[in-house]
C-alpha angles and dihedrals in degrees: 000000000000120000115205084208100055112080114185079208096051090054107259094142082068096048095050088045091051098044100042098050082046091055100034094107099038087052081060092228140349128314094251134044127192082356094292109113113245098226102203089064090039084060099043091045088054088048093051090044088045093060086067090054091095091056095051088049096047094046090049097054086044079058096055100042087060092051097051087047090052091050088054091054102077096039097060092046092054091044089054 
């Protein structure tokens, strides 16, 4: 499912990748089985993805506040 919080520009394939291999034991096996997924591992592997969700949010308002200060930038130095 898509997550409005996962960006593949911003790097979430790597974060995926990281946590689930991370996870992968305490999850006590892969997400999928027979190649059916086991749902129970497929939830606790979103809720561990979703506790890095503030620090996404956080980094990516740091982002935009840098790039309005950049566009301002110019502005201020043609109006001197």
């Amino acid at each position: 499912p898509h997550s409005p919080t996962l960006e593949i520009r911003e790097g979430a394939i790597d974060l995926i990748m990281t946590v689930y291999r991370q996870q992968l034991p305490a999850l006590g096996g892969y997400l999928c089985c027979d190649g059916k997924p086991d749902l129970r591992r497929v939830e606790q592997f979103v809720q561990i993805v979703g506790t890095h969700e503030e620090a996404i949010f956080q980094k990516r308002a740091r982002t935009e506040q840098r790039m309005r200060q950049r566009q301002k930038q110019p502005k201020e130095r043609k109006a001197r």
